[in-house]
PDB file of N, CA, C and O in Angstrom, chain B, residues numbered from 101:
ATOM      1  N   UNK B 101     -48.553 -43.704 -50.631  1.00  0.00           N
ATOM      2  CA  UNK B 101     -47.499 -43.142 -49.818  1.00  0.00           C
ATOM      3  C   UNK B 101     -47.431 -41.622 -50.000  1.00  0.00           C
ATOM      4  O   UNK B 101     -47.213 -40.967 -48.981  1.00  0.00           O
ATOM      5  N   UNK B 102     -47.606 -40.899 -51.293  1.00  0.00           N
ATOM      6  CA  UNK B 102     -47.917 -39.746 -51.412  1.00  0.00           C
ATOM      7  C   UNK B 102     -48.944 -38.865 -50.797  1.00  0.00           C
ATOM      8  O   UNK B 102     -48.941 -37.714 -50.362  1.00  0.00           O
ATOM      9  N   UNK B 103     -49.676 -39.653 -50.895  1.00  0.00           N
ATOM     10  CA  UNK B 103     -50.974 -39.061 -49.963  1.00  0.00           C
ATOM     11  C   UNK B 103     -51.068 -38.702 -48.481  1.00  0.00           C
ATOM     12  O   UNK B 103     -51.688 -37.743 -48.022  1.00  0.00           O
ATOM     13  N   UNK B 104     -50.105 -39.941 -47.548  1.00  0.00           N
ATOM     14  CA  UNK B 104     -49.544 -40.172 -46.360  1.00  0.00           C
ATOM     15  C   UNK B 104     -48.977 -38.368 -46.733  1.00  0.00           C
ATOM     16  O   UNK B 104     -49.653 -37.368 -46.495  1.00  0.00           O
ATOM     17  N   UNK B 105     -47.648 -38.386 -47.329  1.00  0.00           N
ATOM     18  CA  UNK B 105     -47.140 -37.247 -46.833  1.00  0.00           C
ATOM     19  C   UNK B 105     -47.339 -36.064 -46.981  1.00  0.00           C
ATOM     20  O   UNK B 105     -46.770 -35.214 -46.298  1.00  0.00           O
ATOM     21  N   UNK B 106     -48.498 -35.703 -48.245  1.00  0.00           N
ATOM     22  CA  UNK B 106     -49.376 -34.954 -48.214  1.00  0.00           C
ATOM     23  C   UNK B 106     -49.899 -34.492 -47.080  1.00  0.00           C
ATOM     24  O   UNK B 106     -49.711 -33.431 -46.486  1.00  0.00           O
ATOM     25  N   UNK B 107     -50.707 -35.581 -46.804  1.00  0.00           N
ATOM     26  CA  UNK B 107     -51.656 -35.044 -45.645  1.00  0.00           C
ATOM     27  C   UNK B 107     -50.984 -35.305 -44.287  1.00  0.00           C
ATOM     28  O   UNK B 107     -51.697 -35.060 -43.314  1.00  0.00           O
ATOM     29  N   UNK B 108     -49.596 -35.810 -44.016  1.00  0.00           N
ATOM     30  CA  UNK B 108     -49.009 -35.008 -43.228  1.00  0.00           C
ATOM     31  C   UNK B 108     -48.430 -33.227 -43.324  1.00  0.00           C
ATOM     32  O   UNK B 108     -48.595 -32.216 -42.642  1.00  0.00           O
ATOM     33  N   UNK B 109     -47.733 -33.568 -44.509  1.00  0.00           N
ATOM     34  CA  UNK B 109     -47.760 -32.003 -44.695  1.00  0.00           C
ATOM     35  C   UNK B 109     -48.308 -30.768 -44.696  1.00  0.00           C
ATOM     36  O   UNK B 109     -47.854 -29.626 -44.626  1.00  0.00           O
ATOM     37  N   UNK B 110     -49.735 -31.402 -44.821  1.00  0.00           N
ATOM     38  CA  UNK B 110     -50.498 -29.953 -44.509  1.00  0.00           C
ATOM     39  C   UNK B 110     -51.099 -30.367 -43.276  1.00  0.00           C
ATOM     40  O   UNK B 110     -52.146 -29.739 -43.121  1.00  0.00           O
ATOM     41  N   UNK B 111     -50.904 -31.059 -42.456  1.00  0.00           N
ATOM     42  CA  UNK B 111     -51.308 -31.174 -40.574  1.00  0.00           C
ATOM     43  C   UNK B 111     -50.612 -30.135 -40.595  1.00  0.00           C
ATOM     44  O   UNK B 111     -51.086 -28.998 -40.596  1.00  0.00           O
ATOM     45  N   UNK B 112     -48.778 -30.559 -40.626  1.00  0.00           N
ATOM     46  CA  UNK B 112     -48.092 -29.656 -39.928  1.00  0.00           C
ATOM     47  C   UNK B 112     -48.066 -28.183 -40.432  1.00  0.00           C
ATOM     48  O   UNK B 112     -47.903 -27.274 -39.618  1.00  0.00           O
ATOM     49  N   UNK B 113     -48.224 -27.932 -41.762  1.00  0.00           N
ATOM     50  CA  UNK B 113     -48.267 -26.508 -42.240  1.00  0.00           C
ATOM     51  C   UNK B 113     -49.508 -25.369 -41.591  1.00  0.00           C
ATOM     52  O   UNK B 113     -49.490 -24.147 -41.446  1.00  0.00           O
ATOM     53  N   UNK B 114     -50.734 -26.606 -41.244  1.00  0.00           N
ATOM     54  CA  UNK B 114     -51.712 -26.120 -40.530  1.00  0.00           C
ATOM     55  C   UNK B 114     -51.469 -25.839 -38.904  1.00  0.00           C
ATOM     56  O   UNK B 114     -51.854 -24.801 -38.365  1.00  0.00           O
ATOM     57  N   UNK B 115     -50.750 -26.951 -38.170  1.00  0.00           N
ATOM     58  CA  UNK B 115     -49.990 -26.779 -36.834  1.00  0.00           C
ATOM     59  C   UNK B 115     -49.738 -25.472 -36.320  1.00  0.00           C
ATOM     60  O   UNK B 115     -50.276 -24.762 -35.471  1.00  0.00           O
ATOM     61  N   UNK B 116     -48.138 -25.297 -37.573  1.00  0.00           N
ATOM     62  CA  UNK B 116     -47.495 -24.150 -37.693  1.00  0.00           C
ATOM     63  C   UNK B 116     -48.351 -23.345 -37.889  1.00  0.00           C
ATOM     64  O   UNK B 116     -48.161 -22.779 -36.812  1.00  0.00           O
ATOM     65  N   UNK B 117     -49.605 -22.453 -38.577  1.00  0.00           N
ATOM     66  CA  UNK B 117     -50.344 -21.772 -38.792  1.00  0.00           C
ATOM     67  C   UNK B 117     -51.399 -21.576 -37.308  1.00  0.00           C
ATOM     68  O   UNK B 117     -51.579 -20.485 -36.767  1.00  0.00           O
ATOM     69  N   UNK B 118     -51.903 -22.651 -36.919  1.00  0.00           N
ATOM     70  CA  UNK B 118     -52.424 -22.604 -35.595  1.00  0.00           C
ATOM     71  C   UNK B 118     -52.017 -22.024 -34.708  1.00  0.00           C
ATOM     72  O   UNK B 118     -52.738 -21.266 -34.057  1.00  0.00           O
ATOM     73  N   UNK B 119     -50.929 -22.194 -34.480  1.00  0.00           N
ATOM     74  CA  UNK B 119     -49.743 -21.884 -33.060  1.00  0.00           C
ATOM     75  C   UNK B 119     -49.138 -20.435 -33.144  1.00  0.00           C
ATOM     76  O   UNK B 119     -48.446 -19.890 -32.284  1.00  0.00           O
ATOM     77  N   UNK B 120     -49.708 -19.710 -34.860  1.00  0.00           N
ATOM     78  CA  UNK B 120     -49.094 -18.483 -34.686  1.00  0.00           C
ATOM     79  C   UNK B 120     -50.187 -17.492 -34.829  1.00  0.00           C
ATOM     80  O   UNK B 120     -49.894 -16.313 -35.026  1.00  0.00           O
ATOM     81  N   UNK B 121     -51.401 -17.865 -34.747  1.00  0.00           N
ATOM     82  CA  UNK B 121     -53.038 -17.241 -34.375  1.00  0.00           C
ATOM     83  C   UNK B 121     -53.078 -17.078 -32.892  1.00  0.00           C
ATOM     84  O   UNK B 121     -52.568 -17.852 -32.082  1.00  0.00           O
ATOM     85  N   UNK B 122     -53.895 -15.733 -32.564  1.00  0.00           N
ATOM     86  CA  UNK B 122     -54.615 -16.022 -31.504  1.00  0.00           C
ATOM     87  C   UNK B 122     -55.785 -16.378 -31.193  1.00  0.00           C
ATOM     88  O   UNK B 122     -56.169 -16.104 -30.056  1.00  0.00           O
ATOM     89  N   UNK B 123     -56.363 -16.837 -31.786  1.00  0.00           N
ATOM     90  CA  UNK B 123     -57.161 -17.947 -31.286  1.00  0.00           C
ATOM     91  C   UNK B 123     -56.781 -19.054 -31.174  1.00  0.00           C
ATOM     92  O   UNK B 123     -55.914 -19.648 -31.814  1.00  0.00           O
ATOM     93  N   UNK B 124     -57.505 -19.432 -30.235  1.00  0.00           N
ATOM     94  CA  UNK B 124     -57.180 -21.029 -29.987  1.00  0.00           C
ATOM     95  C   UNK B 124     -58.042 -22.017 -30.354  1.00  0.00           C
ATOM     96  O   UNK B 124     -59.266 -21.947 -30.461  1.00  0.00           O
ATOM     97  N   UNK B 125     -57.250 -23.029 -30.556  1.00  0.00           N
ATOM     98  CA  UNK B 125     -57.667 -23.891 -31.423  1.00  0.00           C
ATOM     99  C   UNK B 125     -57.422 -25.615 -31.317  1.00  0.00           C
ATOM    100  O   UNK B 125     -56.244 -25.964 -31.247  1.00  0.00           O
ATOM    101  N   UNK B 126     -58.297 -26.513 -31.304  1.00  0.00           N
ATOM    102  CA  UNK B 126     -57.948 -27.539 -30.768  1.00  0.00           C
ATOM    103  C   UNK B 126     -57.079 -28.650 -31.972  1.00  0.00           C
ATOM    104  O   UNK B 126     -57.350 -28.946 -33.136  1.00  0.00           O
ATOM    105  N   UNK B 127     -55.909 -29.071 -31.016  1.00  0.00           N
ATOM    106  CA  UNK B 127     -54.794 -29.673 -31.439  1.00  0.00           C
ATOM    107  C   UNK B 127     -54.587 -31.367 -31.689  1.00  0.00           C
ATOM    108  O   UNK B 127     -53.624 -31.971 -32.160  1.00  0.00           O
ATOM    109  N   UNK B 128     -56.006 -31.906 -31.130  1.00  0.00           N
ATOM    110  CA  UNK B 128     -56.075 -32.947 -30.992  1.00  0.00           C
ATOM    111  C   UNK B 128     -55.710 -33.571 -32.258  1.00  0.00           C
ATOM    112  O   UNK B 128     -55.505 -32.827 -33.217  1.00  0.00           O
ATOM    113  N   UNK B 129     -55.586 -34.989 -32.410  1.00  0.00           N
ATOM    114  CA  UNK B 129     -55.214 -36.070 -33.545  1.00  0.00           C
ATOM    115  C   UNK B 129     -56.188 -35.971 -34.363  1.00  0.00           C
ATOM    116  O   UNK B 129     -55.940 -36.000 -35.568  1.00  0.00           O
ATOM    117  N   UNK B 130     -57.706 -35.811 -33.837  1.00  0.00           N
ATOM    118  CA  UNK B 130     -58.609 -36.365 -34.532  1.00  0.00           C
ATOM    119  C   UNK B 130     -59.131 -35.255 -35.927  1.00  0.00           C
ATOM    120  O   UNK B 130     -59.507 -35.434 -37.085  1.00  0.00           O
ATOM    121  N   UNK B 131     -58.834 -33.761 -34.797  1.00  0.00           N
ATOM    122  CA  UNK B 131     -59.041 -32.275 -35.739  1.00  0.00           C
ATOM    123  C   UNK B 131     -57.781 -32.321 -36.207  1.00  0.00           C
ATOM    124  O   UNK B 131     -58.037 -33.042 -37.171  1.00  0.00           O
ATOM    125  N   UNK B 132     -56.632 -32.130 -36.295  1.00  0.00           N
ATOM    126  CA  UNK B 132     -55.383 -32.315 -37.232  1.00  0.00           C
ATOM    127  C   UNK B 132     -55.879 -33.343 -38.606  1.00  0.00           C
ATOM    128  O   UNK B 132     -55.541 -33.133 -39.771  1.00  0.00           O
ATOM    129  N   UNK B 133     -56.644 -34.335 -38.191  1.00  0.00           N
ATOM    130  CA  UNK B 133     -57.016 -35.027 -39.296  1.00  0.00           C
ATOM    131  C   UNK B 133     -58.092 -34.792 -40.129  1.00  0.00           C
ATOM    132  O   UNK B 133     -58.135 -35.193 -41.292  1.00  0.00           O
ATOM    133  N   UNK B 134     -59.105 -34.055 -39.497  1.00  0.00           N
ATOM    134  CA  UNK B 134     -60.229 -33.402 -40.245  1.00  0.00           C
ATOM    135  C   UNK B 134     -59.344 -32.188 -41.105  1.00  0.00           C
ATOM    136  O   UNK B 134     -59.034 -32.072 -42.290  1.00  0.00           O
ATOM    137  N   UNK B 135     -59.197 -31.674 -40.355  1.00  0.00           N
ATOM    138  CA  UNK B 135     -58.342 -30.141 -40.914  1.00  0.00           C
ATOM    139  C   UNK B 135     -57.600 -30.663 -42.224  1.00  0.00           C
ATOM    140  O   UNK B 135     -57.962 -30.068 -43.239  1.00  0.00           O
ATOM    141  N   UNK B 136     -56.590 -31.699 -42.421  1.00  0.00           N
ATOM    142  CA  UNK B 136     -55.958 -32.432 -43.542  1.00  0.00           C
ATOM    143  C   UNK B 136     -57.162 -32.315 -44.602  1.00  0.00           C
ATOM    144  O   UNK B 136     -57.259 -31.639 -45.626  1.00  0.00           O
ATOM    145  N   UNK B 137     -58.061 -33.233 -43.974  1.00  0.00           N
ATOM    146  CA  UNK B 137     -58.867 -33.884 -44.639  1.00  0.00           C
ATOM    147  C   UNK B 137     -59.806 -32.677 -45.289  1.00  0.00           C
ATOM    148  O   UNK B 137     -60.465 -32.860 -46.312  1.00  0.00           O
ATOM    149  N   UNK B 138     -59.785 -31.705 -44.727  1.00  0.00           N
ATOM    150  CA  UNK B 138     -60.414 -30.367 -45.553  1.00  0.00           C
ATOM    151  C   UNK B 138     -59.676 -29.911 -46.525  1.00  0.00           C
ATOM    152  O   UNK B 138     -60.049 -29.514 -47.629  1.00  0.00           O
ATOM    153  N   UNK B 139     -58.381 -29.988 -46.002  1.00  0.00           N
ATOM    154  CA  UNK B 139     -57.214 -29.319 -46.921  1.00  0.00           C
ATOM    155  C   UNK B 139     -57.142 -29.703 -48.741  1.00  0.00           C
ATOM    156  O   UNK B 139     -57.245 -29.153 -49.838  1.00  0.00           O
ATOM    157  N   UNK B 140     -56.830 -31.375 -47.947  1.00  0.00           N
ATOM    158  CA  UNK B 140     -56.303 -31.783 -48.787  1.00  0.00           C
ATOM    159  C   UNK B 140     -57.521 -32.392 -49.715  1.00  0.00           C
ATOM    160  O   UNK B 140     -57.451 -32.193 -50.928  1.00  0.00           O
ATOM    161  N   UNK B 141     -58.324 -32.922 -49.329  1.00  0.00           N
ATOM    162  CA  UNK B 141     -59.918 -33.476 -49.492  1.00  0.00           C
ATOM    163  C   UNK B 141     -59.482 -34.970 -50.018  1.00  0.00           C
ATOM    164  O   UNK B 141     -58.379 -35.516 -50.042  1.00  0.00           O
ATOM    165  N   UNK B 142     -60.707 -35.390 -50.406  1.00  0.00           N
ATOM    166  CA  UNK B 142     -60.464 -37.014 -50.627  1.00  0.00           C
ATOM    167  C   UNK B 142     -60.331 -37.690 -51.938  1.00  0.00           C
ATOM    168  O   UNK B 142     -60.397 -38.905 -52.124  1.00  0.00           O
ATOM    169  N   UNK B 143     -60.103 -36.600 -52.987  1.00  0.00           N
ATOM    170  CA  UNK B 143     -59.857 -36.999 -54.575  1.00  0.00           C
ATOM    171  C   UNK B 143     -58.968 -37.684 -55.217  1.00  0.00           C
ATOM    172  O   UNK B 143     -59.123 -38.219 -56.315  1.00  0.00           O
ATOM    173  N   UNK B 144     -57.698 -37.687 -54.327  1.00  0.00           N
ATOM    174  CA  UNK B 144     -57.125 -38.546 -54.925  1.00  0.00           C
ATOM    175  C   UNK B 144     -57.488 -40.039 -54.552  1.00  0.00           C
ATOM    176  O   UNK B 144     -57.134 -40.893 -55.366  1.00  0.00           O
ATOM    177  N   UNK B 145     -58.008 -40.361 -53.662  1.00  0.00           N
ATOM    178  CA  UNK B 145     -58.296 -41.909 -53.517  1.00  0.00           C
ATOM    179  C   UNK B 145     -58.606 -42.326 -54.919  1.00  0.00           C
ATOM    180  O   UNK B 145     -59.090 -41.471 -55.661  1.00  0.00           O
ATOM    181  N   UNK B 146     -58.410 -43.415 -55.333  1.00  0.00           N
ATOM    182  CA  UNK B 146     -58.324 -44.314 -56.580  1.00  0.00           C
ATOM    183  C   UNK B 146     -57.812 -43.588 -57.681  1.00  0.00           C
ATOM    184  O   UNK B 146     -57.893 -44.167 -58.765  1.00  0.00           O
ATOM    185  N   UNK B 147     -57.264 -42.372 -57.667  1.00  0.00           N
ATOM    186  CA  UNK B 147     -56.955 -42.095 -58.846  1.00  0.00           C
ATOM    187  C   UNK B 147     -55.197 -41.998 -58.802  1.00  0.00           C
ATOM    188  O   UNK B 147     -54.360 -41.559 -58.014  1.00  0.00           O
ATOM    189  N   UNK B 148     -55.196 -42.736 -60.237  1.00  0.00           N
ATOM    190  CA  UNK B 148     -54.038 -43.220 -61.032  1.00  0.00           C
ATOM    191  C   UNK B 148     -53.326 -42.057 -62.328  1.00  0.00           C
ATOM    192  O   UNK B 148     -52.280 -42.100 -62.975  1.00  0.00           O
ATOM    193  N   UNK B 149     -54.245 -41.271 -62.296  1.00  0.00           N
ATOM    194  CA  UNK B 149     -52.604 -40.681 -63.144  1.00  0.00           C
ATOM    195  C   UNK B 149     -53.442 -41.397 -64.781  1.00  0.00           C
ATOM    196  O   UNK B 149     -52.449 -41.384 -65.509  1.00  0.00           O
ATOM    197  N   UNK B 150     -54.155 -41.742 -65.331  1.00  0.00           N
ATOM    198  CA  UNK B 150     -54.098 -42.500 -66.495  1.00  0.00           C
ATOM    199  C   UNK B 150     -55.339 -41.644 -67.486  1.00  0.00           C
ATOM    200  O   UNK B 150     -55.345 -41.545 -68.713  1.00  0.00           O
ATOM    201  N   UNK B 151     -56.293 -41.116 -66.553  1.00  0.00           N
ATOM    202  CA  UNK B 151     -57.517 -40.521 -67.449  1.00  0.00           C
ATOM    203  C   UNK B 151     -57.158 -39.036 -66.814  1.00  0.00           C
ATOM    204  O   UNK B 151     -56.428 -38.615 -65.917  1.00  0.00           O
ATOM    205  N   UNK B 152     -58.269 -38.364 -67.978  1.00  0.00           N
ATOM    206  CA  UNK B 152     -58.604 -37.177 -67.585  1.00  0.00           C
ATOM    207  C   UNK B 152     -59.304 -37.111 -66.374  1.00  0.00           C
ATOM    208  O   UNK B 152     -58.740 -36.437 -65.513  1.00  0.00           O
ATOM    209  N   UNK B 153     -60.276 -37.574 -66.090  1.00  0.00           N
ATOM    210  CA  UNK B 153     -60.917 -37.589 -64.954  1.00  0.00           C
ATOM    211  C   UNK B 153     -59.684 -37.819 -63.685  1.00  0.00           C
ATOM    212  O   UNK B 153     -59.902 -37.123 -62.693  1.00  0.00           O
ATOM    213  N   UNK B 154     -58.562 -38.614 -63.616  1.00  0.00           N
ATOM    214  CA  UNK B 154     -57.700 -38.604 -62.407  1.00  0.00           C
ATOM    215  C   UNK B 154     -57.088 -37.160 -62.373  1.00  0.00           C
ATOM    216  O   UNK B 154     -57.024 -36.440 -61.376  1.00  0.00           O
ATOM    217  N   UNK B 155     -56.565 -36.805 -63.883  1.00  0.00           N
ATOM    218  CA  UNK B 155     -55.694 -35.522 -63.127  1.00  0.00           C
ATOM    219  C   UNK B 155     -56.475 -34.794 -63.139  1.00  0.00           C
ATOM    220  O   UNK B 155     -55.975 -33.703 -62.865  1.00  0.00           O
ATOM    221  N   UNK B 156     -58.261 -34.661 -63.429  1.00  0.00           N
ATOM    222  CA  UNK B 156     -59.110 -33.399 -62.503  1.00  0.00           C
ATOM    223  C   UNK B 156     -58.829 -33.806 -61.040  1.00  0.00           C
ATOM    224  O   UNK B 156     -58.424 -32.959 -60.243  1.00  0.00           O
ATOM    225  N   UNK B 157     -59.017 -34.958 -60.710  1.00  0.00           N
ATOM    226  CA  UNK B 157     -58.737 -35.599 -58.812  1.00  0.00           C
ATOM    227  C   UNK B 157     -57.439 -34.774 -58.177  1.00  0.00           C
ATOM    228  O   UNK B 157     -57.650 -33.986 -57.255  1.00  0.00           O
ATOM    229  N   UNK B 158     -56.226 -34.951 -58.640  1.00  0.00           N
ATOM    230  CA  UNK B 158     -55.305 -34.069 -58.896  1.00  0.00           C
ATOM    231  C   UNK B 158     -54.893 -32.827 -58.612  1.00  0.00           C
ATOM    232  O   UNK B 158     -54.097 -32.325 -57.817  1.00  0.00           O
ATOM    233  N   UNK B 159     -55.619 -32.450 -59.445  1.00  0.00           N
ATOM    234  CA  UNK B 159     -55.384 -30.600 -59.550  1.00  0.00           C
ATOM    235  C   UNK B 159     -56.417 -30.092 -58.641  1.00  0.00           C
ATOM    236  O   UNK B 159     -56.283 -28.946 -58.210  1.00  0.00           O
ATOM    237  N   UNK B 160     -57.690 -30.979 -58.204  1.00  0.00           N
ATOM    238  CA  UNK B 160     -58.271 -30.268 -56.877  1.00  0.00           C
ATOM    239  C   UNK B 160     -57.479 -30.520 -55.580  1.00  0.00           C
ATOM    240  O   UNK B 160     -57.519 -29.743 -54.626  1.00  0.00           O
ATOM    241  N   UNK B 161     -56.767 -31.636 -55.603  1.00  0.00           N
ATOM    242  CA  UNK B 161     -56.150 -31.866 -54.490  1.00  0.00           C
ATOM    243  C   UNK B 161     -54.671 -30.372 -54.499  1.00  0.00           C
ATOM    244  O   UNK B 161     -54.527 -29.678 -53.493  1.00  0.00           O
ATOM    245  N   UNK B 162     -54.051 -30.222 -55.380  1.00  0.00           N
ATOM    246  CA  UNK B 162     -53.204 -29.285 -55.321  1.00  0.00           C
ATOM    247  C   UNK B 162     -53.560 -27.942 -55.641  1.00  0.00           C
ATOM    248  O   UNK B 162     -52.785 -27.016 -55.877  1.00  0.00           O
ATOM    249  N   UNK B 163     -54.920 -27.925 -55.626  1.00  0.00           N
ATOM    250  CA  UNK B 163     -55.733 -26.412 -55.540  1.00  0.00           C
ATOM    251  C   UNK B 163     -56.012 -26.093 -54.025  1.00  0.00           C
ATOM    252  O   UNK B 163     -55.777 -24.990 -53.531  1.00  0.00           O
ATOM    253  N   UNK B 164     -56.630 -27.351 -53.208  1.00  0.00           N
ATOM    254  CA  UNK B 164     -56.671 -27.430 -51.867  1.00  0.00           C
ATOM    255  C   UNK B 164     -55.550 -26.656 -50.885  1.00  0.00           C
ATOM    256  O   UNK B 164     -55.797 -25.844 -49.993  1.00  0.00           O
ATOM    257  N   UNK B 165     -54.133 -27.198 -51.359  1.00  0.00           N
ATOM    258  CA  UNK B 165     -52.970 -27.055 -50.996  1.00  0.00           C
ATOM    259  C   UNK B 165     -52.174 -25.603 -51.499  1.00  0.00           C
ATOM    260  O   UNK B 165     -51.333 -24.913 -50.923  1.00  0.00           O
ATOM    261  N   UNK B 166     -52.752 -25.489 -52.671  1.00  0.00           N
ATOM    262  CA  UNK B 166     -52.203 -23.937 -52.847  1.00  0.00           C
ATOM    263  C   UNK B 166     -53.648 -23.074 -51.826  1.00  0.00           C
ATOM    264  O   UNK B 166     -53.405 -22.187 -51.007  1.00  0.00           O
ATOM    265  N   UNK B 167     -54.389 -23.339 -51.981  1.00  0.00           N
ATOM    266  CA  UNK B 167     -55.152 -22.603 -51.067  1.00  0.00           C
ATOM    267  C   UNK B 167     -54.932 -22.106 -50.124  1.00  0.00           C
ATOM    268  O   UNK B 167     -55.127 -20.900 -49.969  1.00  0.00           O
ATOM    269  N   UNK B 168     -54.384 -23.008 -49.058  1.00  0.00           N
ATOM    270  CA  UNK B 168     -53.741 -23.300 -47.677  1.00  0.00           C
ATOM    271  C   UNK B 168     -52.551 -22.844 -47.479  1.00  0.00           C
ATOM    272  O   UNK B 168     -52.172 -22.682 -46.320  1.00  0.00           O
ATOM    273  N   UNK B 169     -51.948 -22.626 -48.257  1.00  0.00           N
ATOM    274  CA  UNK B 169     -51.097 -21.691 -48.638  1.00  0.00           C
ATOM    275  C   UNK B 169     -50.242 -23.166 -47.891  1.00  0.00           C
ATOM    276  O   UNK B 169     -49.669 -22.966 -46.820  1.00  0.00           O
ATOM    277  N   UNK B 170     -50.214 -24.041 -48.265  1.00  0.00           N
ATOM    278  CA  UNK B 170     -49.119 -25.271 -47.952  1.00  0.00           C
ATOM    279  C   UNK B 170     -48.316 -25.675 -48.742  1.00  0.00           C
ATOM    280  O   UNK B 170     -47.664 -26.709 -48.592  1.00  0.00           O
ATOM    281  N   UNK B 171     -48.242 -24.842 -49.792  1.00  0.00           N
ATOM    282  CA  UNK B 171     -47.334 -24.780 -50.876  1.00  0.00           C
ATOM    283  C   UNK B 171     -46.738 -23.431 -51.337  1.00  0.00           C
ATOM    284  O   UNK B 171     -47.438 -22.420 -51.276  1.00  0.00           O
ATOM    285  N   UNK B 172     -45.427 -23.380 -51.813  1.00  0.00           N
ATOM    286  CA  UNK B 172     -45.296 -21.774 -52.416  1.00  0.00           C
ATOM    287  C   UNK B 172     -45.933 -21.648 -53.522  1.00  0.00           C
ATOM    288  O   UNK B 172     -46.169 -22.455 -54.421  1.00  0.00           O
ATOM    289  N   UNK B 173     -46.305 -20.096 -53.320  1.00  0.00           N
ATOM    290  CA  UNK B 173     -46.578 -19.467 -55.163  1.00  0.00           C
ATOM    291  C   UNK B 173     -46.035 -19.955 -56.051  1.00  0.00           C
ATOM    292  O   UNK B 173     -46.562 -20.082 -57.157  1.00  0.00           O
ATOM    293  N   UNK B 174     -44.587 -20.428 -55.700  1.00  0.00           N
ATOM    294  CA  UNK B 174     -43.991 -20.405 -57.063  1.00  0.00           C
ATOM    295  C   UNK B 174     -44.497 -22.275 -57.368  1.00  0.00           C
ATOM    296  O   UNK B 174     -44.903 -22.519 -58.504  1.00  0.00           O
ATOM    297  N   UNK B 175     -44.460 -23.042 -56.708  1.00  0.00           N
ATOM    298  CA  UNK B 175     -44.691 -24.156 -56.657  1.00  0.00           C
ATOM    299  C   UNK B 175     -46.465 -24.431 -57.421  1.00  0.00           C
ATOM    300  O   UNK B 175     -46.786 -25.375 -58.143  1.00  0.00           O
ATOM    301  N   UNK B 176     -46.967 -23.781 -57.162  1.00  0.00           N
ATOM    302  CA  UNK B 176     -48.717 -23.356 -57.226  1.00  0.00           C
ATOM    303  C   UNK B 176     -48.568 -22.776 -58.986  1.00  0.00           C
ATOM    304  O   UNK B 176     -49.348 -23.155 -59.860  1.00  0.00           O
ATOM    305  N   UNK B 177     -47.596 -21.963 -59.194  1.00  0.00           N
ATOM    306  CA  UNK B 177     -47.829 -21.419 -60.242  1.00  0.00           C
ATOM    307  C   UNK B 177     -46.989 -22.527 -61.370  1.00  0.00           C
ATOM    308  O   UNK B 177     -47.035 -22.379 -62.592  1.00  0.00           O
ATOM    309  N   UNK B 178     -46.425 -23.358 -60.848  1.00  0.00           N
ATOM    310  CA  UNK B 178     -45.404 -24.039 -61.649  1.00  0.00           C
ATOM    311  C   UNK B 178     -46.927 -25.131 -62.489  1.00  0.00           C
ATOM    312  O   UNK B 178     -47.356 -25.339 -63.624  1.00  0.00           O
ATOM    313  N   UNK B 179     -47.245 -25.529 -61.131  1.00  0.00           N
ATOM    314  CA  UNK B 179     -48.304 -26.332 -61.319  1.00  0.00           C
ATOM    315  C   UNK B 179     -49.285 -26.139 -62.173  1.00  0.00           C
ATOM    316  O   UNK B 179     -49.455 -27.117 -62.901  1.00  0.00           O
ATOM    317  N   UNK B 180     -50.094 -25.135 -62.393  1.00  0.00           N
ATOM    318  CA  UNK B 180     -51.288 -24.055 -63.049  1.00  0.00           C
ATOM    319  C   UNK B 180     -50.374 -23.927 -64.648  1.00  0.00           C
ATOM    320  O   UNK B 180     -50.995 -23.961 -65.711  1.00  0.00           O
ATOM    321  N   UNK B 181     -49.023 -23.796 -64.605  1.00  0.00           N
ATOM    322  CA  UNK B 181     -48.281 -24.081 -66.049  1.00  0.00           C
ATOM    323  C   UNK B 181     -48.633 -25.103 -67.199  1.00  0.00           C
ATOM    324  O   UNK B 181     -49.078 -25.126 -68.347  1.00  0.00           O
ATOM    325  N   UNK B 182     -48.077 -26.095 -66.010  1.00  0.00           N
ATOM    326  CA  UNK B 182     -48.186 -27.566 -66.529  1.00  0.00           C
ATOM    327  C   UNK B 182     -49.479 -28.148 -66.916  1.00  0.00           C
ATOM    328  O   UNK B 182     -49.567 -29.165 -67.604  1.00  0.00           O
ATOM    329  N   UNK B 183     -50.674 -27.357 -66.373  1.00  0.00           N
ATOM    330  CA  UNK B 183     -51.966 -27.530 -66.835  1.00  0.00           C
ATOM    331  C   UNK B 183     -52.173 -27.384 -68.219  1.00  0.00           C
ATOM    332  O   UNK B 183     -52.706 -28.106 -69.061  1.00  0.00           O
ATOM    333  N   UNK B 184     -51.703 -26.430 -68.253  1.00  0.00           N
ATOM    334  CA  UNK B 184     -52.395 -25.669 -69.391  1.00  0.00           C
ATOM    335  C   UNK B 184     -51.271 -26.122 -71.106  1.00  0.00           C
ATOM    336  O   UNK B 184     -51.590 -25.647 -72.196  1.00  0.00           O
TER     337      UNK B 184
END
């Protein structure tokens, strides 16, 4: 379910980002879902939270997202804290 709103969240953060470029850019379902799917990428599938290897899955997925700037700095930096 997290993942769901993830990768809704960065459709629409990407949307919003689209719509305020001039270039144009196609809006369809299928590129909204690639575009996610770049964003956000596909690491968290099967991972649980239990090994090291999941929260590397993890922290690329919320490296993706600070990238994209689909998160705040401060949110990005809270995160990069808790790493370490």
């Amino acid at each position: 379910m997290k993942l769901i709103a993830l990768a809704l969240t960065a459709a629409c953060a990407l949307s919003a980002a689209g719509c305020t470029s001039t270039q144009q850019v196609s809006a369809s379902k299928d590129r909204l879902n690639q575009v996610a799917r770049a964003v956000v990428g596909m690491s968290l599938i099967g991972a649980r939270g239990a090994t090291p290897a999941d929260q590397d899955k993890m922290d690329e997925t919320v490296a993706g997202l600070c990238g994209a700037r689909a998160w705040t700095q401060s949110k990005c930096a809270r995160h990069e804290a808790a790493r370490q």
